[in-house]
VOGU-3710 file (C-alpha; in Angstrom, 3 decimals, decimal comma):
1> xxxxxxxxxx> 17,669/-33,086/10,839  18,426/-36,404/11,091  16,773/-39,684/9,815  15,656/-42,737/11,671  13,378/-45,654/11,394  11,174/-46,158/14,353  8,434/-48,579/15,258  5,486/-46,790/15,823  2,011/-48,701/16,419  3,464/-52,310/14,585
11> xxxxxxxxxx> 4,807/-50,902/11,616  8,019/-49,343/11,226  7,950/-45,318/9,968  10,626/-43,011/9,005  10,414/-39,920/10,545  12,642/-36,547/11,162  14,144/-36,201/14,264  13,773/-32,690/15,630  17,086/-31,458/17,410  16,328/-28,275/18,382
21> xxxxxxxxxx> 13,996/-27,572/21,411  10,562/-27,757/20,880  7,666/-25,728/23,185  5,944/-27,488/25,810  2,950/-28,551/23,981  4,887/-30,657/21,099  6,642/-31,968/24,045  3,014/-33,500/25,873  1,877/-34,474/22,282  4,934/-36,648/22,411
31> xxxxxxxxxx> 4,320/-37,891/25,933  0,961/-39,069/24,887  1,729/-40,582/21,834  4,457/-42,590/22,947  2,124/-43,110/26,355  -0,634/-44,693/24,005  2,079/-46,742/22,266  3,214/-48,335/25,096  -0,348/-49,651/25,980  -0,599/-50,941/22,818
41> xxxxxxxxxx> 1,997/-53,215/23,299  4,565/-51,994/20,420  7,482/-50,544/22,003  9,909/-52,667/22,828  12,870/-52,558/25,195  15,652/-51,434/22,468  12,890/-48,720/21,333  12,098/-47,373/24,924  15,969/-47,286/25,435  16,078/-45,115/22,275
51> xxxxxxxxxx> 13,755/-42,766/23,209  15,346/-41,060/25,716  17,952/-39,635/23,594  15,740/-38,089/20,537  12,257/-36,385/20,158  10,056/-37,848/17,457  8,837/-35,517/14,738  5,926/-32,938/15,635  3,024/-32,916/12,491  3,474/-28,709/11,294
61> xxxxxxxxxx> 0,659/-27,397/10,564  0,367/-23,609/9,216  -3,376/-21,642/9,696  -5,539/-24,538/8,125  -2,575/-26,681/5,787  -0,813/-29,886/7,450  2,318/-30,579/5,872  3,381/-33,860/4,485  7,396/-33,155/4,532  10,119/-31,399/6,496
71> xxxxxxxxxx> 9,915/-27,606/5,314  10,912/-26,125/8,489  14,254/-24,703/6,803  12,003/-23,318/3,987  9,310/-21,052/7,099  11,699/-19,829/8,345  12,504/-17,698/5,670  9,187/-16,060/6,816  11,506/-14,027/9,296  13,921/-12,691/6,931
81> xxxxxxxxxx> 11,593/-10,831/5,249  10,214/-9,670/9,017  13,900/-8,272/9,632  13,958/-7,181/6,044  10,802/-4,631/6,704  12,218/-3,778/10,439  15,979/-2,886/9,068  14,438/-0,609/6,125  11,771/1,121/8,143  12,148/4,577/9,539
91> xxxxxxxxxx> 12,148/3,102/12,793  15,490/1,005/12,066  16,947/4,104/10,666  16,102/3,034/6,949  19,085/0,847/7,351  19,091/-0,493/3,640  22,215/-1,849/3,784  21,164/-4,057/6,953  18,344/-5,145/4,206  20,413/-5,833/1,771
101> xxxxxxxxxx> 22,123/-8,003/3,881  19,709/-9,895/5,075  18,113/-10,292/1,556  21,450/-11,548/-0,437  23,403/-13,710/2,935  20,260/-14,946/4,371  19,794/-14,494/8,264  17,013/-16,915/9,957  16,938/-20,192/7,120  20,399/-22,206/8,177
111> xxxxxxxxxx> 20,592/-25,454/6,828  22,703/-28,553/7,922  25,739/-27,363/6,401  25,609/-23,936/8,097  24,882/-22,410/4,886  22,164/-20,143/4,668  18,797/-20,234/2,470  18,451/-16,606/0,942  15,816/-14,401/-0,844  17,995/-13,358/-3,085
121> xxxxxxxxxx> 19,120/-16,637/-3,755  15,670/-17,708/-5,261  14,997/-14,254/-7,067  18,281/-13,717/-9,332  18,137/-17,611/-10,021  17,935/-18,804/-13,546  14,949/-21,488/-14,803  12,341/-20,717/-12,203  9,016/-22,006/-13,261  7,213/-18,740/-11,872
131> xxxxxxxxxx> 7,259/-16,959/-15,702  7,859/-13,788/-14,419  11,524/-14,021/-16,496  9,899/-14,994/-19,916  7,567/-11,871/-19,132  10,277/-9,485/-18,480  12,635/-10,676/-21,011  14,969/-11,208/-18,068  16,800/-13,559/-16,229  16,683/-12,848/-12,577
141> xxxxxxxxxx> 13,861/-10,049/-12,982  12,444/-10,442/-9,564  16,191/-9,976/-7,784  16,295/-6,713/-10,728  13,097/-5,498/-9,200  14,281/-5,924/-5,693  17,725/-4,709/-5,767  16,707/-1,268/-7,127  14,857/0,023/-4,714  17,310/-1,926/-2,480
151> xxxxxxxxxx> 20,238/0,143/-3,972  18,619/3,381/-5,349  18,553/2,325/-9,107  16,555/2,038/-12,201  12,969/2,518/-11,105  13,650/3,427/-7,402  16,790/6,406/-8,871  16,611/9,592/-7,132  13,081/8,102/-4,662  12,943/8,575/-1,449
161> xxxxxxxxxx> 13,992/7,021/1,865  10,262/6,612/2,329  9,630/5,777/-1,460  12,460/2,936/-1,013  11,585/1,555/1,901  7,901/1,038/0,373  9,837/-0,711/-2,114  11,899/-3,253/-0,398  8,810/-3,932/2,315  5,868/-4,642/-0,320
171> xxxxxxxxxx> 8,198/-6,240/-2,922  10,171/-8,726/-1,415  7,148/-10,085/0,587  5,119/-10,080/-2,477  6,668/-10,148/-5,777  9,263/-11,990/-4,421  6,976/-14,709/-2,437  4,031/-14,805/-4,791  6,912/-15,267/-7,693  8,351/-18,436/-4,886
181> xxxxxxxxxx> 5,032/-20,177/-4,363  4,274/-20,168/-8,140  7,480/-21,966/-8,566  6,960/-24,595/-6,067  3,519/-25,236/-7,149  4,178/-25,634/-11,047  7,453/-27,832/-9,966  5,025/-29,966/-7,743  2,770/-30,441/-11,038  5,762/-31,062/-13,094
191> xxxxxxxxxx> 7,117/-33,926/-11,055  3,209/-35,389/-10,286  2,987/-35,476/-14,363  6,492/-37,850/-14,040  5,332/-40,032/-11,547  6,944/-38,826/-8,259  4,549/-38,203/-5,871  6,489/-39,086/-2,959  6,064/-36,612/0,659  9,637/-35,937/1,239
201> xxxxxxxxxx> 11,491/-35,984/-2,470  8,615/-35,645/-4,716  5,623/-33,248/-5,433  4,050/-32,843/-2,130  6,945/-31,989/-0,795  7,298/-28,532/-2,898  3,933/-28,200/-3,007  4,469/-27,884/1,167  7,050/-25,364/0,040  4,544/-23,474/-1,570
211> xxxxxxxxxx> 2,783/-23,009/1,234  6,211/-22,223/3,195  6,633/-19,252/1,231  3,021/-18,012/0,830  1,808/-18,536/4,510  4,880/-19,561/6,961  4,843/-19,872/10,634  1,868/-18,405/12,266  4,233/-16,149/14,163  5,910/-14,374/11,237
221> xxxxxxxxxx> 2,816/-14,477/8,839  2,016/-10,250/9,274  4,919/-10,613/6,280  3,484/-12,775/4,263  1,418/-12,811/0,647  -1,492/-14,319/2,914  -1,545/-11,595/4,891  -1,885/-9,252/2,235  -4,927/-11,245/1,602  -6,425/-10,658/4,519
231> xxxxxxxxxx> -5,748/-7,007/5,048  -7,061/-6,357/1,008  -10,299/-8,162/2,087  -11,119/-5,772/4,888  -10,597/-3,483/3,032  -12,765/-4,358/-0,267  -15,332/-6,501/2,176  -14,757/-9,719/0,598  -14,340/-11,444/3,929  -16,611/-14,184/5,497
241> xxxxxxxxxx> -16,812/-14,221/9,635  -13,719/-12,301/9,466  -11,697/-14,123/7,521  -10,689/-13,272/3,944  -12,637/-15,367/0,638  -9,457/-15,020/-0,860  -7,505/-16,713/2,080  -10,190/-19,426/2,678  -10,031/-20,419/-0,629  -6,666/-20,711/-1,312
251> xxxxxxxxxx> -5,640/-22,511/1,970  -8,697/-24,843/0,613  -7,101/-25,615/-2,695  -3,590/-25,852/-1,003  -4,918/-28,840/1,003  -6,990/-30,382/-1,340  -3,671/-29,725/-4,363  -1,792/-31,546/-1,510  -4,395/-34,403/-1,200  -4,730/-34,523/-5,097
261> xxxxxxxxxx> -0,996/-35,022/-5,958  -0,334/-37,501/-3,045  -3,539/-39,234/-5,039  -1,847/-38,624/-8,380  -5,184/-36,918/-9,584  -3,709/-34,801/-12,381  -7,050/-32,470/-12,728  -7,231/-32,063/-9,028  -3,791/-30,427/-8,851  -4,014/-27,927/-12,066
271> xxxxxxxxxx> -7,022/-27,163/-10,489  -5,970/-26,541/-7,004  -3,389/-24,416/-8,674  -5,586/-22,352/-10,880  -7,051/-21,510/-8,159  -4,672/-20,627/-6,149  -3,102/-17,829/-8,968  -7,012/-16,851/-9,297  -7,011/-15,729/-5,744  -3,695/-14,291/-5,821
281> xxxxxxxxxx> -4,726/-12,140/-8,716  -7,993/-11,038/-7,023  -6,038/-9,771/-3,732  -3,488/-8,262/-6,356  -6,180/-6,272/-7,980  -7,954/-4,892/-4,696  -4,734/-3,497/-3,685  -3,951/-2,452/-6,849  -7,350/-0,450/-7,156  -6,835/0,998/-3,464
291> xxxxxxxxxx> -3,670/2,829/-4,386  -4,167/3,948/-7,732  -6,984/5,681/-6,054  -5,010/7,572/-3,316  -2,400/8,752/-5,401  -4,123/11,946/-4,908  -3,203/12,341/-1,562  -1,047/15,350/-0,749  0,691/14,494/1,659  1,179/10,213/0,636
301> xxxxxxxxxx> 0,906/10,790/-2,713  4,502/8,816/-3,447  3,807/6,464/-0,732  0,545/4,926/-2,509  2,235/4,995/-6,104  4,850/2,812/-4,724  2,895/0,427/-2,877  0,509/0,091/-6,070  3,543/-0,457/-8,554  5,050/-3,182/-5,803
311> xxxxxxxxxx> 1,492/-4,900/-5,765  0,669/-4,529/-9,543  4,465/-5,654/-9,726  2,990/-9,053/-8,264  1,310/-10,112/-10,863  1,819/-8,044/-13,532  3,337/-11,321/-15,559  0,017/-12,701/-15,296  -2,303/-9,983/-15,668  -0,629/-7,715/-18,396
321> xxxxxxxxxx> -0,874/-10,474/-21,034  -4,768/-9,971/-20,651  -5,438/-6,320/-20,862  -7,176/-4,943/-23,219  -5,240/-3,407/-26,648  -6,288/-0,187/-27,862  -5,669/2,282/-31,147  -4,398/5,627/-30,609  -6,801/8,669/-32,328  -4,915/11,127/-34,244
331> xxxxxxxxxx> -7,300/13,968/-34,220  -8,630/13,678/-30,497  -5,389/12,511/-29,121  -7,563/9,319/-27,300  -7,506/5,439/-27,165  -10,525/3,483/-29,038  -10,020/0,281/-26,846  -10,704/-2,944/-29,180  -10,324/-5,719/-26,444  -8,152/-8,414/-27,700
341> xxxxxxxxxx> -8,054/-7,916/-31,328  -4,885/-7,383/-33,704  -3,568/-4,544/-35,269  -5,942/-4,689/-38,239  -8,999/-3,799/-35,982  -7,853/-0,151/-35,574  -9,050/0,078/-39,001  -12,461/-0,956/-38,437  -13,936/2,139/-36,759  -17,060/3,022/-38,618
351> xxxxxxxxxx> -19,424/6,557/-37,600  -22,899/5,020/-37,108  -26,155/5,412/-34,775  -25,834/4,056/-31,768  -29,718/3,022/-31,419  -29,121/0,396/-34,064  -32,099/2,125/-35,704  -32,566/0,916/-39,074  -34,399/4,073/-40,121  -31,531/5,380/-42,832
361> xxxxxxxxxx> -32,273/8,460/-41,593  -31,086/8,098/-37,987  -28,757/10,378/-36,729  -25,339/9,282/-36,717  -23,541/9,578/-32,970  -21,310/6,204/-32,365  -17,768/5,451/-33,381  -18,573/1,527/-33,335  -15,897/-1,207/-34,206  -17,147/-3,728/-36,179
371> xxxxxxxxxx> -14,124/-6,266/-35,360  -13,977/-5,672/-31,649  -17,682/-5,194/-31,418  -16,725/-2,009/-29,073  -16,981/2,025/-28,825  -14,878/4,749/-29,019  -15,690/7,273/-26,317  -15,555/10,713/-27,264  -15,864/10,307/-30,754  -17,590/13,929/-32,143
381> xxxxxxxxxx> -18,228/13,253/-35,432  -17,563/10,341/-38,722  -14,149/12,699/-39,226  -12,765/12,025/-36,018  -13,899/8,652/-36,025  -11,945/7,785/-39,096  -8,700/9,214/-37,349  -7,711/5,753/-36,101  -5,185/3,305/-37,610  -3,140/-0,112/-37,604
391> xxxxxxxxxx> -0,339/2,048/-37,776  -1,003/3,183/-33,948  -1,734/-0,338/-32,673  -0,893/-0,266/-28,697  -1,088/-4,280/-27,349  -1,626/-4,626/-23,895  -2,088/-0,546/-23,165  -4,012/-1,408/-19,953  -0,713/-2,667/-18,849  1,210/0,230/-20,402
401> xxxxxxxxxx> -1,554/2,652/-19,000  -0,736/0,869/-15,608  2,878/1,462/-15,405  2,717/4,886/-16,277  0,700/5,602/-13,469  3,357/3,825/-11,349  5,755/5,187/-13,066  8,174/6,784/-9,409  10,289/9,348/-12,006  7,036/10,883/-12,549
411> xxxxxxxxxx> 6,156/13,296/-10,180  3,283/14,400/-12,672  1,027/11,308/-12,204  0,758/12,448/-8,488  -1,951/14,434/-7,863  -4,800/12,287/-9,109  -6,712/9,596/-7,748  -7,181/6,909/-10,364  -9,728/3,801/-10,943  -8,299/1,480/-12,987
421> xxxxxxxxxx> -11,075/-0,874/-12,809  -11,229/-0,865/-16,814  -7,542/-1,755/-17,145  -7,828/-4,791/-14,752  -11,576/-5,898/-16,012  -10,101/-8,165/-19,319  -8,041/-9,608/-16,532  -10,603/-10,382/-14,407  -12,704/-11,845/-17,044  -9,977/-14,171/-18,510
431> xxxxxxxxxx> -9,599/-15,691/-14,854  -13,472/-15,850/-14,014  -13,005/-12,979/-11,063  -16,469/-11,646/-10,617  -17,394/-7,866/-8,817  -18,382/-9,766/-6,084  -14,736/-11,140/-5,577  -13,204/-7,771/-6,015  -16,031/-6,448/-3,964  -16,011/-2,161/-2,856
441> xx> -13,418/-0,178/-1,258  -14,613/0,813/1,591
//
């Protein structure tokens, strides 16, 4: 792209100078614009001389969300992850080295220098504000996730073709991109809170980004995190006139983020952005639920456990944190769940009546937590009750209780078809996600 200063309508703009070709209707938008600057008396004779050579930039707009820089370079990384999905398919032969490829050397996102923009690039990089590498205990964690079930290894050892290709498809378009946008947006709120708020060097200008990597060109969107929003919200009903809640409101708070840092409006941003990583957990859950549940399929079974670990894999560094911790029961061999408590809470499991009679006489049926304020289910009697202890604390074990499930070495959690509803409800409740935003699998 190159730079020049024009005079457009008496006041003199800079603007990006497109040099490749543009489609027929960018070129009439032109037409009339510079047609309605001529009447106006503007353009001079050194300006009219200059326009024959270049084409003036064309406003980008993605689904609903104008940008306010030059991301082009940035969209068009929409595509790799297109030819990512069509080189690892069946149908291209489950060509993972083709993937690979693409992923690491970048295909479709050249800059000026003839260098290429990469996926890979982004995920093994160091100091991304995304928090999935303070999560993980791991520097480059979403490149780790990637590249094994791009090269067979760690969780993806011993899969299959069909098992990997699941992989490479639902991760890289979603861990990957989800992990990208977060990024963007907290560096967007970073540089607001210094003062730099300008469209092509400041804030807006990754917040635009953002939006690069979560939505992209309308053509390439089908592998995109925003269209995992809208195929989640068919399925779960949350849609309005067709179109997904989740979607809606995030392309909302994208534009009105966008509006809010060019404004400098500090609460407007954070808020745009909570809302944003609201959404993306809600679409993260639904799809989550949907194949937890059809891991008892006989014939998909492996299928669905990968594409729920890819999608829990999404936003497990910002759900996990928020699960509920439990104490393990030494004589039943169950977990008395004790929501967000400590340790020390195991230890409060008393064998009372659950009518709350105060008759001393009532009968005696509840294994109630007077810390937690919760039950233990299947709790028999004040012996088995007392069978739980600090010393078998689990933090975060609807996490853990998660990745077991999605665990791909384990052949044995096939079979079953699971609702995890009660791992993901502390989540939803620490974001504000109602039932009605999760909505019903239909």
């Amino acid at each position: 792209m190159g730079v020049a200063t024009r005079l457009f309508l008496g006041r003199p703009k800079v603007i990006h100078m497109i040099t490749n070709d543009r489609t027929k209707k960018y070129a009439m938008l032109m037409t009339l614009i510079l047609f309605g600057t001529a009447l106006a008396g503007c353009l001079g004779t050194e300006d009219a001389d200059e326009t024959e050579t270049e084409t003036a930039a064309v406003v980008v707009t993605d689904a609903g969300y104008t940008y306010a820089s030059n991301v082009d370079n940035h969209r068009a990384l929409m595509k790799d992850l297109c030819d990512i999905k069509a080189a690892a398919s069946s149908d291209g032969g489950y060509d993972f080295a083709t993937a690979k490829d693409i992923y690491t050397n970048g295909k479709n996102a050249e800059k000026s220098d003839g260098s290429f923009r990469t996926l890979a690039g982004f995920a093994s990089a160091d100091g991304k504000n995304h928090g999935y590498d303070a999560f993980y205990n791991q520097s480059g964690s979403i490149d780790a996730h990637i590249m094994a079930a791009m090269d067979g290894t760690g969780d993806f050892e011993g899969t299959s073709d069909t098992v990997r290709y699941q992989g490479i498809a639902k991760l890289t378009a979603n861990m990957g991109m989800v992990g990208y946008t977060i990024h963007e947006l907290n560096s967007a709120i970073a540089k607001a809170d210094a003062g730099n708020t300008d469209n092509d060097s400041g804030a807006p200008h990754n917040w635009d980004e953002g939006w690069a990597f979560f939505h992209g060109p309308e053509e390439d969107w089908s592998c995109s995190p925003a269209y995992t929003m809208k195929k989640r919200a068919a399925d779960y009903g949350t849609e309005t006139d067709g179109v997904s809640n989740a979607l809606s409101s995030t392309e909302a708070a994208m534009v009105d983020g966008l509006a809010a840092l060019q404004a400098g409006d500090s609460a407007g941003y954070n808020a745009a952005a909570d809302t944003v990583v609201k959404n993306v957990i809600i679409t993260y859950s639904q799809a989550t639920l949907k194949y937890a549940s059809k891991m008892d399929n006989a014939d998909s079974g492996e299928k669905y456990q990968v594409e729920g670990y890819a999608f829990w894999k999404a936003i497990e560094a910002y759900a996990a944190p928020h699960t509920d911790n439990a104490c393990y029961n030494m004589e039943t061999h169950t977990m008395g769940w004790i929501g967000s408590s400590a340790a020390a809470a195991c230890d409060a499991f008393v064998w009372t009546n659950g009518s709350q009679s105060q008759d001393e006489n009532a009968t005696k049926d509840t294994c109630y937590n007077t810390v937690s304020h919760t039950v233990a289910m299947g709790i028999a009697n004040e012996t088995q009750c007392g069978a739980f202890s600090s010393m078998y604390f689990y933090e975060n074990y609807g996490a853990t209780s998660m990745n077991n499930i999605f665990d791909l070495s384990d052949a044995s959690q096939l079979g079953t078809s699971y609702d995890v509803t009660a791992w993901l409800q502390p989540v939803w409740d620490h974001y504000g996600i109602t039932a009605e935003d999760i909505g019903t699998y239909a």
